[in-house]
C-alpha positions in Angstrom: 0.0 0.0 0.0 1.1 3.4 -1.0 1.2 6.1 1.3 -2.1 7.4 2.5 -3.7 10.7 2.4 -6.2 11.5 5.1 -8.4 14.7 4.7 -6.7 16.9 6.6 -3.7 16.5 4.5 -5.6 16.8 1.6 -7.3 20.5 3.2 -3.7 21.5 3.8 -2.2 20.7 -0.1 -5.3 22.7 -1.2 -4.6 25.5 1.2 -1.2 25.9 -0.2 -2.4 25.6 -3.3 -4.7 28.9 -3.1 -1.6 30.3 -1.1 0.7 29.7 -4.3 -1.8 31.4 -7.0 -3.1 34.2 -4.4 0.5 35.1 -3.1 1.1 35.3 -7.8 -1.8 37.0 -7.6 -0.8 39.6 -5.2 2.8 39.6 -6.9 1.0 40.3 -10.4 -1.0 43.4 -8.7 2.1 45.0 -6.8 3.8 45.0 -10.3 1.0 46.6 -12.2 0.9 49.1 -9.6 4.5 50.0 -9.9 4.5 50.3 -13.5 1.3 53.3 -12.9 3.3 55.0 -10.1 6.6 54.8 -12.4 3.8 56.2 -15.6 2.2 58.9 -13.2 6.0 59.3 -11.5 7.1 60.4 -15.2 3.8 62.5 -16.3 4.5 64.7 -12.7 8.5 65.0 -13.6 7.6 66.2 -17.6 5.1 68.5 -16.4 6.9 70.1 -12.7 7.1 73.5 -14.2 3.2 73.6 -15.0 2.2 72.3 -12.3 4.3 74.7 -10.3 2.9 78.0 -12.4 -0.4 76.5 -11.9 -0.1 76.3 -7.7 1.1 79.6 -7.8 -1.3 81.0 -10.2 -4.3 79.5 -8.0 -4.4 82.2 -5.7 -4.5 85.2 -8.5 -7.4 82.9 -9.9 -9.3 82.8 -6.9 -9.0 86.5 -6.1 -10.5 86.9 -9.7 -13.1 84.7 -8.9 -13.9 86.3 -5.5 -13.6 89.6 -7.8 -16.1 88.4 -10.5 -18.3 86.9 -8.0 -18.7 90.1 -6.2 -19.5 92.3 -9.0 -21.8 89.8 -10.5 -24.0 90.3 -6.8 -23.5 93.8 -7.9 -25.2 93.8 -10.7 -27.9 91.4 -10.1 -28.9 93.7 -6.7 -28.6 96.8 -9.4 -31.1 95.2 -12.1 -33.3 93.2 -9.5 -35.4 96.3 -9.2 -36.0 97.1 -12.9 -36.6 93.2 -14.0 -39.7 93.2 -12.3 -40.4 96.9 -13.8 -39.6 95.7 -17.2 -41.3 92.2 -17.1 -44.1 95.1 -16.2 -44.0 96.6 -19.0 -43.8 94.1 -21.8 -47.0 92.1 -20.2 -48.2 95.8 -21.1 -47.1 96.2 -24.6 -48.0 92.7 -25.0 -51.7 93.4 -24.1 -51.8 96.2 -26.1 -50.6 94.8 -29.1 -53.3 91.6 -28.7 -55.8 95.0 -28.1 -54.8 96.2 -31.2 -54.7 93.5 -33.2 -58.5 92.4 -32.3 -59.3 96.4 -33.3 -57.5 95.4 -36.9 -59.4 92.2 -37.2 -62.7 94.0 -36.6 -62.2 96.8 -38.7 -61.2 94.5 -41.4 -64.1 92.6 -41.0 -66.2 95.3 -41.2 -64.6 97.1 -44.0 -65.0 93.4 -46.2 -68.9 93.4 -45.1 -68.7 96.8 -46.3 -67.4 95.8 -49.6 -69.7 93.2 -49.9 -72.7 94.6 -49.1 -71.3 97.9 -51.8 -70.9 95.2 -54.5 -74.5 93.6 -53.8 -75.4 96.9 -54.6 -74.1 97.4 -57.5 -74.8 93.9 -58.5 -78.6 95.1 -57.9 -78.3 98.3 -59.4 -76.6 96.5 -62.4 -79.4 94.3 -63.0 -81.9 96.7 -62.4 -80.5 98.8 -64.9 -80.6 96.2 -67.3 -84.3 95.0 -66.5 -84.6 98.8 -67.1 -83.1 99.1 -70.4 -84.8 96.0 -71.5 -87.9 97.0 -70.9 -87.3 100.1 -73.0 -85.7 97.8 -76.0 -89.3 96.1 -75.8 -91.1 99.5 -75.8 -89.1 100.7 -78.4 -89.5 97.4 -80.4 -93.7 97.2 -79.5 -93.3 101.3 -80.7 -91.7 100.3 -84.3 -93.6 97.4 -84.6 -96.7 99.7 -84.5 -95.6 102.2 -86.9 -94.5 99.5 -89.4 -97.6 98.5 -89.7 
């Protein structure tokens, strides 16, 4: 008989087993992480001076900032006041202009019944005049009839 393996030896061969790949594991990660710190190492060493003008510059920035910030408060507590006085007055020229455009619209609905009702006339006054002058044709056609005779 060969030599025998109980359980628990076969639990501790396992065990450093899983040791063995997570201790490569661990080994792989460290070097992956080296080679980014050596990367980001080199990206800070190539750009020191900008990095440097851009800490010292930070502060200029910020007082511009504060600057900006301030008169922008400025401004807004200058032309609060006169938003609400302007908003005002375009809701006014806004009703006037709907006023005035409902005048239009009924003037030029009035002045087309107008039209209308002025060519009816004339229509009427047309066809009169034409009942009128036929009438006389037939008078003056009765008239010669009678003479010819």
């Amino acid at each position: 008989m060969g030599p025998e393996i109980n359980i628990g030896d076969l639990f501790i061969i396992i065990l450093v087993i899983a040791g063995i790949f997570a201790l490569i594991q661990l080994g792989l990660l460290l070097m992956r992480i080296a080679e980014t710190v050596r990367k980001l190492n080199v990206a800070l060493e190539s750009n020191k001076d900008k990095l440097n003008s851009t800490a010292e510059n930070i502060s200029s920035v910020t007082e511009n900032l504060s600057g900006i910030t301030k008169k922008t408060d400025t401004l807004l507590e200058n032309v609060g006041p006169n938003i609400s006085t302007i908003s005002d007055k375009v809701v006014t020229i806004v009703d006037s202009a709907e006023k005035t455009t409902k005048n239009v619209t009924g003037t030029v609905s009035y002045i087309s019944d107008q039209v209308v009702d002025t060519t009816d006339n004339i229509k009427t006054g047309i066809n009169s005049v034409s009942d009128y002058l036929a009438l006389i044709f037939e008078v003056i056609s009765v008239i010669k009839s009678v003479f010819k005779r």
